[in-house]
N, C-alpha and C positions, 0 to 999 in steps of 0.2 A: 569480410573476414569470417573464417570459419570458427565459433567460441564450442570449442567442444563439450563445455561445463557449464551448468547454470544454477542458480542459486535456487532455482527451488529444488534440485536433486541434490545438493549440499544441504538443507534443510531436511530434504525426505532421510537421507543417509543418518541422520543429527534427532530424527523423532526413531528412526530404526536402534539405534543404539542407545537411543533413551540418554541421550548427551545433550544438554542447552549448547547452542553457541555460544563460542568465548564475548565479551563485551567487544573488544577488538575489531575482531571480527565482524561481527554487526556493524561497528560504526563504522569500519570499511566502505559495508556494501551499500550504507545508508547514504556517507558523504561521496563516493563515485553516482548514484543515484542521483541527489542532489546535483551533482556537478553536472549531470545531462540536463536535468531540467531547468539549468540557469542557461545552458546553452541554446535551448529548445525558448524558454522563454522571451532570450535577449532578441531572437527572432521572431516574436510575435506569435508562439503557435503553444497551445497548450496540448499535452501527450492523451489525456483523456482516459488512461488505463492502465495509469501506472497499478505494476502488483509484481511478485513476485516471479512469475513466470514469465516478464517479459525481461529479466535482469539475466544478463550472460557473463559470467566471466570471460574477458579477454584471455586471447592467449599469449598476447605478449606479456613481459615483467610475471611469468611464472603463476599468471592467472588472478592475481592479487586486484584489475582490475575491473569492474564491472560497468557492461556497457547496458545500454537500455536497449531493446528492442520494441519491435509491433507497432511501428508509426504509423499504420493504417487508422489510426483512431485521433492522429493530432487533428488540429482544427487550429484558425486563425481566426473563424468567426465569434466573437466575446462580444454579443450583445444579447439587453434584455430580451424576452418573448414577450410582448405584445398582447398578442393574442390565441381565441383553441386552434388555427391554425399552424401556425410556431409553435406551441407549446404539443401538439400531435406528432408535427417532424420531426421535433428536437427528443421526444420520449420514444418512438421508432429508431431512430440516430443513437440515442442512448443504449436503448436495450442494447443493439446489434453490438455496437462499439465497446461496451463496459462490463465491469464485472461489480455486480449487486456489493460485496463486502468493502468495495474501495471508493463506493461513490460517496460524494458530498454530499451536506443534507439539499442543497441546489439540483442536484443531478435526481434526486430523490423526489422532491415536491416541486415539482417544475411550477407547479400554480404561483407559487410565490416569485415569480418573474424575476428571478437572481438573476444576474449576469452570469453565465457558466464562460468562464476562464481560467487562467492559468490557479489562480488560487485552489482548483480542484485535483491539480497535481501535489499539494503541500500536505490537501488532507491526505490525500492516498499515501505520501511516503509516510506520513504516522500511521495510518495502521497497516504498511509495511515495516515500518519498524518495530511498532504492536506483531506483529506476526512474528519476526525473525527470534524476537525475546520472547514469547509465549506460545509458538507455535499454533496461534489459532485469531484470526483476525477480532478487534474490539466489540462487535455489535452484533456476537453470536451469542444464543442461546446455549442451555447446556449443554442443547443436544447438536449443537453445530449447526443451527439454522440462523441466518444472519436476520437481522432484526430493523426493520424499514424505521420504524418508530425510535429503535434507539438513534439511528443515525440521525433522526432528523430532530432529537434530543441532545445528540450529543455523551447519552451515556454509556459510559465506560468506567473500568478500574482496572488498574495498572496495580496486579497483584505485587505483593513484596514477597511472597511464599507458595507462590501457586502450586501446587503437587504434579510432578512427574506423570503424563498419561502412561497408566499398563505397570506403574511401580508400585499401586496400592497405596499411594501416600509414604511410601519409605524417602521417596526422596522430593526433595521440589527443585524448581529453578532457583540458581545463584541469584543473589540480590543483587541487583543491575544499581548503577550508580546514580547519583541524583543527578547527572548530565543528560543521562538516558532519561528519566521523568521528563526533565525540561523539555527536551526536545519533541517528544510525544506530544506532551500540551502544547507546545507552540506550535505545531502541525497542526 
């Protein structure tokens, strides 16, 4: 199917006009997300890349639904590494397949011989959802450099008033609802 629209040019258009997306909206593109990844799951195959830019709007129902793409990165293999063998394929594997600001802190410090599974698709939709609401993934610095150490910390903050980038602080992001927290930390 041809998705002529994708959510990250809805996002690029959305940081262009200096407009947050509606909450709506987000939990849209969040709960079609999701609904691929339970489908992906129920089959044993974790996506391994979920992010923004592999999220398409459908063009049926007027675009409202969003499909996942770039299955080049799923995987069915969900066991521990072993050893520097395994843990040298699976960090090659990694790099190629992933993108640094969506990985798990497992995809991150592979030494700690995580199982890399589907569970790595649930972090990625929280800081896909961290992104859609803040326009900048959880585990960057000020300066937009994504932060190895926080992810494998875990630290973030889910602004309540974050300021509009390019507004000077006139304006900030709408305060998203304590649904949207929840979902965040449960990711």
């Amino acid at each position: 199917e041809y998705c002529p629209k994708t959510v990250h040019s809805l996002l690029d258009n959305a940081i262009r006009r200096k407009e947050p997306l509606a909450e709506r909206d987000i939990l849209n593109i969040f709960t079609s997300a999701a609904a691929a990844l339970t489908h992906l799951h129920s089959h044993g195959l974790a996506h391994r890349d979920v992010k923004i830019e592999n999220l398409l709007f459908s063009s049926e129902s007027n675009g409202q639904r969003v499909k996942l793409c770039d299955l080049g990165s799923c995987s069915s293999d969900h066991r521990s590494l072993r050893n520097s063998t395994e843990i040298g394929y699976a960090q090659e594997d990694i790099e190629k397949h992933t993108t640094l600001a969506y990985r798990s802190p497992e995809q991150v410090d592979l030494y700690s011989k995580k199982t890399i599974g589907p569970p790595v698709d649930i972090w990625a939709l929280g800081v896909l959802l961290y992104k859609l609401c803040w326009w900048r993934t959880p585990f960057e610095d000020k300066a937009g450099v994504v932060q190895p150490m926080a992810i494998l910390n875990g630290t973030y903050t889910a602004p309540p008033s974050l300021p509009i980038p390019g507004t000077n602080g006139q304006q900030t992001f709408p305060p998203y609802s304590p649904g949207i927290l929840t979902l965040l930390r449960a990711c």
